[in-house]
C-alpha positions as CSV (number, residue, x, y, z in Angstrom):
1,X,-37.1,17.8,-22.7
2,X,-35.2,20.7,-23.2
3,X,-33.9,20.7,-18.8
4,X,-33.5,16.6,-19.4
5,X,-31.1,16.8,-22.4
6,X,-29.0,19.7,-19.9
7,X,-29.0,17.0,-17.1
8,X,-27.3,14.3,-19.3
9,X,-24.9,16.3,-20.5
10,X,-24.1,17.8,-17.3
11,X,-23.5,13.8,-16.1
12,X,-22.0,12.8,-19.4
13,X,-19.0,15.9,-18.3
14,X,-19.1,15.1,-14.8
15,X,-18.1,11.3,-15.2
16,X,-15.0,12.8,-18.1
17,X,-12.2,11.3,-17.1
18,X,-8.2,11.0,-18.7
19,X,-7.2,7.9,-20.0
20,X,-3.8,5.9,-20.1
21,X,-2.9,3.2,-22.6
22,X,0.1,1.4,-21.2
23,X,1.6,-0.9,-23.2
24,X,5.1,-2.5,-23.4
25,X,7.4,-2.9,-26.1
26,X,8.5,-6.7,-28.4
27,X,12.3,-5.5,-27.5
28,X,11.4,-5.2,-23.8
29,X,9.8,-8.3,-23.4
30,X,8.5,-10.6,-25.8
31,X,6.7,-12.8,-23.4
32,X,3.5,-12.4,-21.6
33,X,3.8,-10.7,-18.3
34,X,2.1,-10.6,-14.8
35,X,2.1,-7.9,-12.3
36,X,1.6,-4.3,-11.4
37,X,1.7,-1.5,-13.2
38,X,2.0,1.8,-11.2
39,X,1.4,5.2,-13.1
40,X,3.6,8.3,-11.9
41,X,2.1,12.1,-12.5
42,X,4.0,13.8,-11.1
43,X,4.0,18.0,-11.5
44,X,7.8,18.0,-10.9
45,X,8.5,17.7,-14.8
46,X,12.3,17.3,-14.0
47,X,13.9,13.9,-13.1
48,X,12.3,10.3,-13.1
49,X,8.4,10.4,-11.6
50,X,9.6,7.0,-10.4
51,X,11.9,8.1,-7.8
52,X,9.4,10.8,-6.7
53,X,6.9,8.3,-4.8
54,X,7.4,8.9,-0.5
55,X,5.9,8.8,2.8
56,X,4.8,12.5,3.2
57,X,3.3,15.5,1.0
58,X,5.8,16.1,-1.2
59,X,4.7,12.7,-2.9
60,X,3.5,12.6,-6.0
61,X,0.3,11.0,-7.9
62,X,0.3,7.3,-8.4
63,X,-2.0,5.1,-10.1
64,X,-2.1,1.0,-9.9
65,X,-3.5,-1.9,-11.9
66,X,-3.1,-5.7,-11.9
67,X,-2.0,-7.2,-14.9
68,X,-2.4,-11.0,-15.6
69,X,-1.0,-12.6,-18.6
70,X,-0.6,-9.1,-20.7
71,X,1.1,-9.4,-23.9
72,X,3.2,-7.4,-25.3
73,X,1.8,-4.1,-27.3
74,X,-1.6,-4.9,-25.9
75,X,-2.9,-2.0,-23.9
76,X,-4.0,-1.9,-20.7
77,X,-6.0,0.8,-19.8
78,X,-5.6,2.8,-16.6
79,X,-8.9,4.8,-16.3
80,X,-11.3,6.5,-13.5
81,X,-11.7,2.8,-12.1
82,X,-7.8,2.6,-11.2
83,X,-6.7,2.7,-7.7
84,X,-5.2,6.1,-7.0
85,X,-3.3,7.9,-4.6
86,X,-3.4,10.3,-3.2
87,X,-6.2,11.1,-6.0
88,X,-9.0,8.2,-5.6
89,X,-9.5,8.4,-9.5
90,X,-8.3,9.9,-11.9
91,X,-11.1,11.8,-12.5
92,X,-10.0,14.2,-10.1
93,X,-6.8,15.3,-12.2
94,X,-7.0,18.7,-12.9
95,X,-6.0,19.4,-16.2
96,X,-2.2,20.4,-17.3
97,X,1.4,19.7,-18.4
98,X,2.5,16.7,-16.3
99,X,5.7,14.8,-16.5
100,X,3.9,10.7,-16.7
101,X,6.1,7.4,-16.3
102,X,4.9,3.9,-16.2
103,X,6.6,1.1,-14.1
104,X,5.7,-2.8,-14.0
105,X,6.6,-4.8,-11.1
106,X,6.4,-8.0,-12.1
107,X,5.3,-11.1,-10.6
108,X,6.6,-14.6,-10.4
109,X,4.0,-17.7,-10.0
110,X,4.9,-19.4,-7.0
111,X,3.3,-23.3,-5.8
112,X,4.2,-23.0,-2.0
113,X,4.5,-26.3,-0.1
114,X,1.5,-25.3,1.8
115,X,-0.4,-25.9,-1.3
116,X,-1.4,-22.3,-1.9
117,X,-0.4,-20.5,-5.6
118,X,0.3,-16.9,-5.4
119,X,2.1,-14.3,-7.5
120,X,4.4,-11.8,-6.2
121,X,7.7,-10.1,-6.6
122,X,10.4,-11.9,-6.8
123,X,13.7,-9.8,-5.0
124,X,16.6,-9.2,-7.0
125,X,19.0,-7.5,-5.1
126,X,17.5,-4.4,-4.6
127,X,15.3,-5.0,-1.5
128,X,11.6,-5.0,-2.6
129,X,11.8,-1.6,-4.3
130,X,9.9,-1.4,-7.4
131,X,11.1,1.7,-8.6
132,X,14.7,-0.1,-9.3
133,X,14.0,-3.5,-9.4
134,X,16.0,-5.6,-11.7
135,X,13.9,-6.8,-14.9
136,X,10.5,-4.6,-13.9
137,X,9.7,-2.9,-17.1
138,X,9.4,1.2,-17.3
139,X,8.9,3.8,-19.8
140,X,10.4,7.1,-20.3
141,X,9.3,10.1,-18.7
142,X,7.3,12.6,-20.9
143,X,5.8,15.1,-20.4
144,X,2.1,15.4,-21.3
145,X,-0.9,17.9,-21.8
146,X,-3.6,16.6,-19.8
147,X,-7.0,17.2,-20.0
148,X,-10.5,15.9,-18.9
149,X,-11.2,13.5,-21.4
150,X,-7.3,13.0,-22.6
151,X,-5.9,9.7,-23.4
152,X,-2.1,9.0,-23.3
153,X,-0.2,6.4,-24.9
154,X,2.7,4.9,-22.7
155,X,4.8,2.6,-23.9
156,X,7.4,0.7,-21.8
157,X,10.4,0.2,-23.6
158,X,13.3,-0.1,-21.0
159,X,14.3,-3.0,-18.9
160,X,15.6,-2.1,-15.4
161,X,19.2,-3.3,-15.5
162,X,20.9,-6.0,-13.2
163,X,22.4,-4.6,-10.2
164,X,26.0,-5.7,-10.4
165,X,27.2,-7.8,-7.5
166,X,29.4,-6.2,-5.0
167,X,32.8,-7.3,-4.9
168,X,35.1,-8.8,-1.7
169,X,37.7,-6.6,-0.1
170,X,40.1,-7.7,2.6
171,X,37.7,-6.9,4.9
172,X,34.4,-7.6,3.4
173,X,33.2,-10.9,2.4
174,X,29.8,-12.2,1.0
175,X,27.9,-15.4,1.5
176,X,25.1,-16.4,-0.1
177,X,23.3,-20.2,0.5
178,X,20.3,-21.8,-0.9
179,X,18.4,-22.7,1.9
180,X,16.2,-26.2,2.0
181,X,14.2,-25.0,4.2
182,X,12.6,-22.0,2.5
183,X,13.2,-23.8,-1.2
184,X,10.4,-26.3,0.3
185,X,8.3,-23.6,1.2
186,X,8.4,-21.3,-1.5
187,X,8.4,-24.4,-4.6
188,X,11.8,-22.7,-6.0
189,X,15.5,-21.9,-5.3
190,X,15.3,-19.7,-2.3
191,X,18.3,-17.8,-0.7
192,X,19.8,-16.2,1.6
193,X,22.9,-14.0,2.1
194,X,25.1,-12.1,4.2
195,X,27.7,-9.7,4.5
196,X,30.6,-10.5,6.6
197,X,33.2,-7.8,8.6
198,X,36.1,-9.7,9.3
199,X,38.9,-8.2,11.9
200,X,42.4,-7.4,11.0
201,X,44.8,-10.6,10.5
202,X,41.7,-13.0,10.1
203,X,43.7,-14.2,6.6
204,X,47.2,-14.2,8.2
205,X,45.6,-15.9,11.7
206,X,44.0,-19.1,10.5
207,X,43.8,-20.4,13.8
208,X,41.7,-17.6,15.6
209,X,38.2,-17.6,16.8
210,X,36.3,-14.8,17.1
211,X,33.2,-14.0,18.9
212,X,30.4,-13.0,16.2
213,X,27.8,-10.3,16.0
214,X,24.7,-10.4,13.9
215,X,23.9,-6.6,12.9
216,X,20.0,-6.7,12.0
217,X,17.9,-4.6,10.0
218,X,16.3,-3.4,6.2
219,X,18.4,-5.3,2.9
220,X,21.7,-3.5,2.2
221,X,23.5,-4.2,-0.8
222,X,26.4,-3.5,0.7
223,X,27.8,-2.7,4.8
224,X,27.4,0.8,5.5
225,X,28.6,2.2,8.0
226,X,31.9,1.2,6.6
227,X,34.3,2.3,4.1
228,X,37.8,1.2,3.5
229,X,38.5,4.8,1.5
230,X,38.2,8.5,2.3
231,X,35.4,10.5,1.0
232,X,35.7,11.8,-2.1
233,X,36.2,15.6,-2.7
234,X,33.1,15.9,-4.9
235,X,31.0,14.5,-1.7
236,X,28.9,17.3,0.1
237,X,26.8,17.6,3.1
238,X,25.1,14.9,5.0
239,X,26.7,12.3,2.5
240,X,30.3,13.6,3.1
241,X,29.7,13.2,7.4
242,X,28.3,9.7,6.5
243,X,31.1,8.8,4.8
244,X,33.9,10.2,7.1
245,X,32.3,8.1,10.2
246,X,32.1,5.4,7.9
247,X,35.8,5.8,7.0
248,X,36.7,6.4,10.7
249,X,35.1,3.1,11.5
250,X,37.5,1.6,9.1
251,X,40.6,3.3,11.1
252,X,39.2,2.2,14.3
253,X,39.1,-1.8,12.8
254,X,42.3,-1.9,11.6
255,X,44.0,-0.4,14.1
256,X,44.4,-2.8,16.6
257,X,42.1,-0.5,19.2
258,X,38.9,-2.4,19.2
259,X,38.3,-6.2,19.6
260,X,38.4,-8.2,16.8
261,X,35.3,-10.2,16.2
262,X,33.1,-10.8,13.1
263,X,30.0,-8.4,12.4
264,X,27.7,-10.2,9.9
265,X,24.9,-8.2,8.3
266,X,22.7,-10.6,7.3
267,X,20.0,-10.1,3.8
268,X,17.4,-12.1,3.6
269,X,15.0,-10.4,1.4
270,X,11.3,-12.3,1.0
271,X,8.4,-12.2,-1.9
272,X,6.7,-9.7,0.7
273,X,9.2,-6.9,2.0
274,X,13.0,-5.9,2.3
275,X,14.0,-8.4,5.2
276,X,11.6,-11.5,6.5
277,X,11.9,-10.5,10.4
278,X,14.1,-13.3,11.3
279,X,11.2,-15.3,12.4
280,X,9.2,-18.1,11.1
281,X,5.7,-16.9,9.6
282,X,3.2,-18.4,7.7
283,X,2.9,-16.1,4.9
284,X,7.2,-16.4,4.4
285,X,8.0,-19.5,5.6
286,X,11.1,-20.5,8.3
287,X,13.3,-17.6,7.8
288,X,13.8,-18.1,11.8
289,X,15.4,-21.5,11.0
290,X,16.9,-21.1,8.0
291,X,18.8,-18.3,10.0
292,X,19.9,-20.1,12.7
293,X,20.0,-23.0,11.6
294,X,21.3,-22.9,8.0
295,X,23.0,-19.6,7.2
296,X,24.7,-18.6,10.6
297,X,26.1,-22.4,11.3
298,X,27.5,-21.7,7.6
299,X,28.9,-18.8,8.2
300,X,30.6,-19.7,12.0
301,X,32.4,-22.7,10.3
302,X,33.5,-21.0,7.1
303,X,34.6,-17.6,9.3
304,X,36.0,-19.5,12.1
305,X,33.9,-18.4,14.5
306,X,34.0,-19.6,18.3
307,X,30.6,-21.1,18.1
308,X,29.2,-21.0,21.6
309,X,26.2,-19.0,22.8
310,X,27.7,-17.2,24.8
311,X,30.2,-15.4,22.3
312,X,26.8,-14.3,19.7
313,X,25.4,-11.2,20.3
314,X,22.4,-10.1,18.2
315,X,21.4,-6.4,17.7
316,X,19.8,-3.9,15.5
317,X,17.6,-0.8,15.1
318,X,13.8,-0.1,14.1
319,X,12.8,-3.2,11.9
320,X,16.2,-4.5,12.9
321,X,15.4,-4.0,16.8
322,X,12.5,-6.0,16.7
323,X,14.2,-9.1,14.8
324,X,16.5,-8.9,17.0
325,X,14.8,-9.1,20.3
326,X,12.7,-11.6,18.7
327,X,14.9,-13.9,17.7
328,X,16.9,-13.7,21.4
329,X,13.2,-14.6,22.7
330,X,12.6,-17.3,20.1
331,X,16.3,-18.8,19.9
332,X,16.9,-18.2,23.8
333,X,19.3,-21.2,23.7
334,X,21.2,-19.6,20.8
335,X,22.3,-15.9,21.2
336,X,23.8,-14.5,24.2
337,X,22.3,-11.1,24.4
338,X,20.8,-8.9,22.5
339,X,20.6,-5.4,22.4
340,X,17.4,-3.9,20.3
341,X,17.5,0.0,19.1
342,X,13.8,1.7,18.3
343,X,12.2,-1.9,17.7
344,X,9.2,-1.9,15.8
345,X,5.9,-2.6,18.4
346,X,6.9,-5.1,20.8
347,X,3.3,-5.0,22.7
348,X,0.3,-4.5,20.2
349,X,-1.9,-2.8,23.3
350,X,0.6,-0.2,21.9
351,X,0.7,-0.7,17.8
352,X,2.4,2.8,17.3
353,X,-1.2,4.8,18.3
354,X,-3.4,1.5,18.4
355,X,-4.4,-0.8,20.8
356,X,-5.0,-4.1,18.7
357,X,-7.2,-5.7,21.3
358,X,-9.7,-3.0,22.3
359,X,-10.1,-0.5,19.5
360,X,-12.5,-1.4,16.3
361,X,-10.6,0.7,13.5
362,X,-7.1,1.3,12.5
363,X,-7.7,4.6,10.5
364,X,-9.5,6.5,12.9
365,X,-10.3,7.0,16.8
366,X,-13.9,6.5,17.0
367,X,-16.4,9.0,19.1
368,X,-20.8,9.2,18.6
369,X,-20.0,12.0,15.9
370,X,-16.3,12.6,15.5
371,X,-13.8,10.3,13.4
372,X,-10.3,11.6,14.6
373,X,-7.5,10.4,12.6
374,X,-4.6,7.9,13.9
375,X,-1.0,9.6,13.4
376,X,1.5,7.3,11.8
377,X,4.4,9.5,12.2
378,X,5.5,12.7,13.6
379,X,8.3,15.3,12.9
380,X,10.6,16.6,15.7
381,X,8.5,19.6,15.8
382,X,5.3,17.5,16.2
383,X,3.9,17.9,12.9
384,X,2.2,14.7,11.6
385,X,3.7,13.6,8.0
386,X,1.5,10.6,7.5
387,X,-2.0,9.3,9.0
388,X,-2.7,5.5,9.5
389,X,-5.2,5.5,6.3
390,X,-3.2,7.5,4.2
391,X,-0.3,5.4,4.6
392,X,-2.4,2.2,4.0
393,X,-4.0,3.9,0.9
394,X,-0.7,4.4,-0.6
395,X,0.1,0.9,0.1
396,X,-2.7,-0.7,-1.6
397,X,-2.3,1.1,-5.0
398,X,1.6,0.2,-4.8
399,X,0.6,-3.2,-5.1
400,X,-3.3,-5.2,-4.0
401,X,-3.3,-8.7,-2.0
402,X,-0.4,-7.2,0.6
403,X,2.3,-7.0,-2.3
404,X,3.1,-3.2,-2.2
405,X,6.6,-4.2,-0.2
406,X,5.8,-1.1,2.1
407,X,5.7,-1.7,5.8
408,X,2.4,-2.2,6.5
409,X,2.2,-5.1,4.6
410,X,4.8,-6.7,5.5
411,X,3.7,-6.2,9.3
412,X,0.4,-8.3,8.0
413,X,2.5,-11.0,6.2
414,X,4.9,-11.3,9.0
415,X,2.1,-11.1,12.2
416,X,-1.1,-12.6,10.3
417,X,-2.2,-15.9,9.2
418,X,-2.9,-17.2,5.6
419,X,-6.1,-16.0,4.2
420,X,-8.6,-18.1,2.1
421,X,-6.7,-17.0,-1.5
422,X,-2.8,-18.1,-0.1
423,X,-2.1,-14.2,0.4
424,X,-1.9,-12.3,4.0
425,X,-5.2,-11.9,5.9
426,X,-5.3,-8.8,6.9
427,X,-5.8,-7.0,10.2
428,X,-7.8,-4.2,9.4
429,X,-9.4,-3.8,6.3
430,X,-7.3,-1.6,3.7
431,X,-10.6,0.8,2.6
432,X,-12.4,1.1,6.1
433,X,-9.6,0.3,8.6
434,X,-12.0,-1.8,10.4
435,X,-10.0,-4.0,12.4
436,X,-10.1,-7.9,12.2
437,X,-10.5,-8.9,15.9
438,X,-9.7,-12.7,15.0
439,X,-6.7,-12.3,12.8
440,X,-5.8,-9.8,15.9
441,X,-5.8,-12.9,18.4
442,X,-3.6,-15.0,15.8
443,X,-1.2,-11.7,16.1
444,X,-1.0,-11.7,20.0
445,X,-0.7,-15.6,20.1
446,X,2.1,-16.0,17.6
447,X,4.2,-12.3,17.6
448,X,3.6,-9.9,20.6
449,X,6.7,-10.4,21.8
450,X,5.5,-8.7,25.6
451,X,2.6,-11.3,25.7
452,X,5.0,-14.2,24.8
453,X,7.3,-12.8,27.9
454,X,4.1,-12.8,29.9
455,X,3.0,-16.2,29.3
456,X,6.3,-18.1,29.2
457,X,8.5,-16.4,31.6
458,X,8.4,-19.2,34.3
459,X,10.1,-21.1,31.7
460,X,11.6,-18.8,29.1
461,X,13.1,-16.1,31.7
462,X,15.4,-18.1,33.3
463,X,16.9,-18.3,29.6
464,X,17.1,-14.1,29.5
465,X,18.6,-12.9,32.3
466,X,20.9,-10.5,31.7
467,X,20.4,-10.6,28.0
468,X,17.6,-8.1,26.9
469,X,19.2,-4.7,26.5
470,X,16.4,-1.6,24.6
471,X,16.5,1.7,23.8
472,X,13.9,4.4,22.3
473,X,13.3,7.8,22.3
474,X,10.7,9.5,24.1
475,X,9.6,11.2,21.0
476,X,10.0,7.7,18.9
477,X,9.0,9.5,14.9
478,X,7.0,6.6,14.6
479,X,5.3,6.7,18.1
480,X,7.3,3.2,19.0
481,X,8.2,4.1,23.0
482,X,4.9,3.6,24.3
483,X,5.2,-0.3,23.4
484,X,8.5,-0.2,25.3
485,X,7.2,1.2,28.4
486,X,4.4,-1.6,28.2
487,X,7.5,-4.0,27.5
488,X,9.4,-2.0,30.5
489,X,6.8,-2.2,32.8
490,X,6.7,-5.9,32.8
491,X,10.3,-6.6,32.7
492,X,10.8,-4.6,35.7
493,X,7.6,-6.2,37.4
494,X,9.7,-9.6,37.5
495,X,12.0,-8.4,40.3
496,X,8.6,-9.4,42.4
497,X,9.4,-13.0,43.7
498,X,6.3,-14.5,42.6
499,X,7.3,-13.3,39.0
500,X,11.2,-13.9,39.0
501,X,13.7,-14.3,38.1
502,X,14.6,-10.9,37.2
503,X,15.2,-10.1,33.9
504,X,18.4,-8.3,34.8
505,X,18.8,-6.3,31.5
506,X,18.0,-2.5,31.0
507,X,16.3,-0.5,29.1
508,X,17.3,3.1,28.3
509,X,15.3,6.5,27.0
510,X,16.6,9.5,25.2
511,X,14.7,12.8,26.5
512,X,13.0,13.4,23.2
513,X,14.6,11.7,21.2
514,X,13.5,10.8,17.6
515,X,13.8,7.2,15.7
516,X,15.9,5.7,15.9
517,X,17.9,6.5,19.1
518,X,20.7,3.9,19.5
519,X,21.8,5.7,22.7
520,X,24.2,8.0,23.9
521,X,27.2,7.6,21.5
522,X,29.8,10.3,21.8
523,X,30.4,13.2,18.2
524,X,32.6,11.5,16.1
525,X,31.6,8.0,16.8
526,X,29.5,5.2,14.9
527,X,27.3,2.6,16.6
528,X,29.6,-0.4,15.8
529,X,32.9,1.9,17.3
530,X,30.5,2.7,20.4
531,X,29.2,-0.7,20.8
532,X,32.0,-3.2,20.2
533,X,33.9,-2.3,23.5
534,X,30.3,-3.0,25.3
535,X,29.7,-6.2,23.7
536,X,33.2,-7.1,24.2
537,X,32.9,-6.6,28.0
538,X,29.5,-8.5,28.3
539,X,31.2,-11.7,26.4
540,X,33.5,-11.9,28.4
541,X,31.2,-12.1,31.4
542,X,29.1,-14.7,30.1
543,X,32.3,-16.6,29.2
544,X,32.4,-19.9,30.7
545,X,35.5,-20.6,33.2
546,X,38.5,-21.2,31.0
547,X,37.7,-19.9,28.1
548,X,39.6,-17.7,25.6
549,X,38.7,-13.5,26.1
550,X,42.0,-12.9,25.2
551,X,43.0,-13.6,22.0
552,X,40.3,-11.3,20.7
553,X,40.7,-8.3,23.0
554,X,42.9,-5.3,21.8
């Protein structure tokens, strides 16, 4: 009796566990609410737990539930069954003074056109980031003793303010259109937006046209890369070099010394991530179309663009370089060339460190005995910061169903199909990492951009030529060159005759070079400075006979 009693108390301690009662406040919200609420402990007991979530060790502990219909003061408890990471459970919490925040992303009810209803987060200017997202609700931080069988009280009581709307300059405009096309798709006012670099003595020139550039990559609220004032004196370090090249970029455009034409940087936030990948998907909708065919025709007519193919260049880095080689290879008639920096995987026999097609697990590489884990990124010095399943871990506590807005997901929602429940089947599953081999044939049929080359380019190369321009380094951070060889190889393989025609573009490699190498861009300069005189030169080659290339030079 005596040894049984010891055993039950022994299991009673060992299943102990803290407790967290979040609730939100009447004045925060006086409605029901549905979404996430993510849990920041964080042992840093300075600052907001909030903005101490990342990539790599120095992250803190987060904890995530689903809410559905919660009211407000009514508590829901976050306990040893909650999602955690990098803890599983919170049973695992070793006891002490933490500083504790609550945040809830919240979702919007959506009744897509393709007959699926689904709740995720709706964008509001920030680009998917739930730490800052306009209207999510939050507590604030305190700092709390905690023990094994502790339970907390948190109650949110702030609103995330609205991020105010940034303002025209002479030289910076904004656009933003509701699109019809994704408005069908998504069963509510959709939008999308740009910003829009317009050359010295567009307003005092009303009859110039200008060869336009569409710069592509993660939501920016505003255009970095350029500033129309000197750095402040308070600015320091890495900040203070950003913003002098961003202010020499300025001096450069008004000058007079490089050709005037029209950079837009397009935003185009989705329900699922920061940017929609420029293409058409079944988990987003057309963003392809509504790009090409809704916002850019919009913005050529208002910013009196030339309009032609052959004066559009497309180009951008890491997310941005894969959008942007995809949409030359999808919209071949449309853009002139396209140069792609770092792109995300453009062959998935080379998904950073997976081959998609012949390896069973995401997470690990598989042997009789040994389960070695898959790197997802690497320091200069070779030192791994994040592993495939702890990345994917993260993910899933940030948000369940594919709605964490990190980048994992939103490779499933852009590359997958729909699963049974209207969110993103995904390719490996999110515990295990066991891939899915079917969803992986939907992936190579609709998005490997290498096998699309492959199995079109009778037809779709003679559409290229001289249009597909990459770079990468050898030492890509997140292990992105050994797709572009793959890419490489082929593109190079059609200077055989029974392949042609030749693709006729290049592809260039920095010796060790990290993510995202854009090339090699003389001290001093920025990409846009470097680039504008290349672009310039290749749009005037692919000029047809007797058009203008001289009102727009310098």
């Amino acid at each position: 009796m005596r040894s049984a009693l010891l055993w039950f108390l022994l299991a009673c301690s060992a299943q102990a566990s803290p407790r967290f009662d979040v609730t939100f406040s009447q004045s925060a919200r006086s409605s029901p609410v549905d979404g996430r609420i993510i849990l920041i402990v964080s042992k840093d007991l300075e600052g907001e737990p909030r903005f101490q979530v990342d990539l790599g060790t120095t992250t803190q502990q987060i904890f995530g539930l689903d809410v559905d219909g919660l009211r407000p003061a009514e508590p829901a408890q976050i306990d040893s069954s909650a999602a955690g990471y990098p803890l599983r459970s919170l049973r695992d919490l070793v006891p002490g003074t933490y500083n504790v925040q609550a945040v809830l992303n919240i979702y919007e009810t959506f009744h897509r056109g393709d007959g699926h209803v689904v709740k995720l987060h709706m964008d509001h200017g920030e680009g998917q980031e739930w730490n800052r997202s306009p209207g999510n609700l939050m507590s604030k931080p305190q700092k709390v003793e905690i023990g094994s069988d502790t339970v907390v009280p948190i109650e949110m009581t702030e609103v995330i303010p609205p991020i105010d709307p940034p303002k025209d300059t002479r030289y910076l405009r904004h656009v933003q259109i509701e699109s019809p096309l994704l408005t069908r798709f998504w069963g509510r006012p959709m939008h999308i937006a740009a910003v829009v670099l317009v050359p010295e003595g567009f307003d005092e020139q009303p009859n110039h046209r200008y060869p336009i550039l569409f710069n592509q990559g993660h939501f920016s609220e505003a255009f970095s890369g350029f500033r129309e004032t000197p750095p402040s004196a308070d600015m320091k370090g890495a900040a203070r070099r950003r913003a002098t090249s961003a202010y020499r970029f300025f001096q450069e455009w008004t000058s007079g010394r490089l050709p005037k034409m029209l950079i837009v940087r397009t935003e185009h936030p989705t329900p699922y991530y920061d940017d929609s990948y420029g293409v058409n998907t079944a988990n987003m909708g057309p963003y392809g179309d509504a790009l090409t065919q809704e916002l850019y025709p919009y913005i050529e007519k208002q910013f009196r663009a030339i309009g032609e193919p052959w004066a559009r260049i497309v180009y951008g880095g890491s997310t941005g370089g894969w959008m942007t080689l995809a949409q030359q290879i999808f919209y071949p008639d449309y853009f002139g060339g396209a140069w792609g920096f770092c792109p995300d995987p453009v062959d998935f026999h080379a998904f950073q460190l997976i081959n998609l097609y012949t390896e069973k697990n995401a997470y690990f590489d598989l042997g009789p005995f040994l389960k070695m884990p898959k790197p997802l990124a690497r320091l200069p010095n070779d030192h791994i910061f994040n592993t495939m399943q702890e990345y994917s871990r993260e993910e899933s506590v940030l948000g369940s169903h594919g709605r964490s807005g990190g980048q994992m997901d939103a490779f499933h929602a852009t590359f997958g199909p729909v699963g049974a429940d209207g969110y993103t089947a995904k390719l490996w599953d999110p515990e295990t990492g066991e891939l899915h081999p079917e969803v992986a044939a939907y992936w190579e049929q609709h998005y490997d951009l290498n096998a699309t080359l492959q199995r079109n380019w009778r037809t779709l190369g003679p559409k290229l030529v001289g249009k597909l321009h990459i770079t990468v380094g050898t030492k890509d951070t997140f292990y992105l060159d050994g797709a572009v060889h793959l890419m490489d190889d082929f593109l190079e393989g059609t200077k055989l005759p029974e392949q042609g025609p030749y693709y006729g573009g290049s592809v260039e490699y920095g010796n060790n070079e990290p993510h995202c190498y854009v090339g090699k861009i003389p001290p001093g300069q920025t990409l846009d400075m470097y680039y504008l005189p290349v672009f310039a030169d290749y749009i005037r080659k692919m000029a047809p006979k007797g058009a203008d290339v001289a009102s727009w030079m310098p």
